[in-house]
N, C-alpha and C positions, 0 to 999 in steps of 0.2 A: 747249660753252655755258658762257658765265659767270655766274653767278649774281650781282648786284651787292648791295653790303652793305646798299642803302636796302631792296630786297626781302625778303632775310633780316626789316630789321627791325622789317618788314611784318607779315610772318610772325608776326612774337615776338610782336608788341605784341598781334594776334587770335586770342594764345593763353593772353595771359599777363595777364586784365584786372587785374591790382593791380600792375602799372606802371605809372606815372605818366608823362602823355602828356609831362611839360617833362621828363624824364631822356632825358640823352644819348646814347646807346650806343657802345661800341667795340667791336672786334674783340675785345681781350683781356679784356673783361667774361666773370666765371666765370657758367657757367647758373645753378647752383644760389643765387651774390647777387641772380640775378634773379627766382627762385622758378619757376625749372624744373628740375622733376626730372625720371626717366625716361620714365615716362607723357607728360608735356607734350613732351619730346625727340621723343619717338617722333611725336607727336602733327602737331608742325609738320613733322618728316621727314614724315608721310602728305599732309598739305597744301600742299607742297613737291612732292611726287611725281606730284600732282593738276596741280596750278598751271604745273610745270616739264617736264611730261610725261619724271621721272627714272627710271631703270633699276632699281626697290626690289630684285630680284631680285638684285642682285648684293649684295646686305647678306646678311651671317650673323655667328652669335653666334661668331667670331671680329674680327667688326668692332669696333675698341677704341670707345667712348662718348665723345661728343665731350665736354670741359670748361668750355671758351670759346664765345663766338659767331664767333670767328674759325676753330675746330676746326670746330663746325657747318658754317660753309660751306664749308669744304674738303668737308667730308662730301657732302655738296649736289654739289660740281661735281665731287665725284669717283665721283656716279652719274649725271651728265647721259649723256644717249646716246650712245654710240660712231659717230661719222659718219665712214664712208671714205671714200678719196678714187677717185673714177671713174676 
């Protein structure tokens, strides 16, 4: 599953109300210029995992913190479900 970046930025913006709706986002925007920190991280990761029906299970505190929005979504589609092939 691909997660697309306009979802991500979905995500951010219902998480992050002191964004301002006319700022643009990129991939390589840092979280923390955006005013998320771990808690909020975490936060759209759980609303993410709801909304994307993502694998949380496969996260542990070896999993490095994303620093970007573009890290984020890696993050994202590298817990999307594992679908084999029949």
């Amino acid at each position: 599953m691909t997660i697309s970046f306009d979802a991500l930025c979905e995500l951010v913006r219902g998480a992050v109300s002191t964004l301002p709706a006319e700022k643009s986002l990129s991939e390589s925007d840092g979280l923390t210029a955006l005013g998320i920190d771990s808690i909020t991280t975490l936060n759209i990761v759980m609303e993410a995992g709801e909304r994307f029906e993502l694998d949380l299970e496969r996260l542990d505190e070896d999993t490095p913190p994303p620093t970007t929005l573009g890290e984020l979504r890696q993050l994202l589609i590298d817990l999307s479900p594992v679908t084999s092939a029949a």
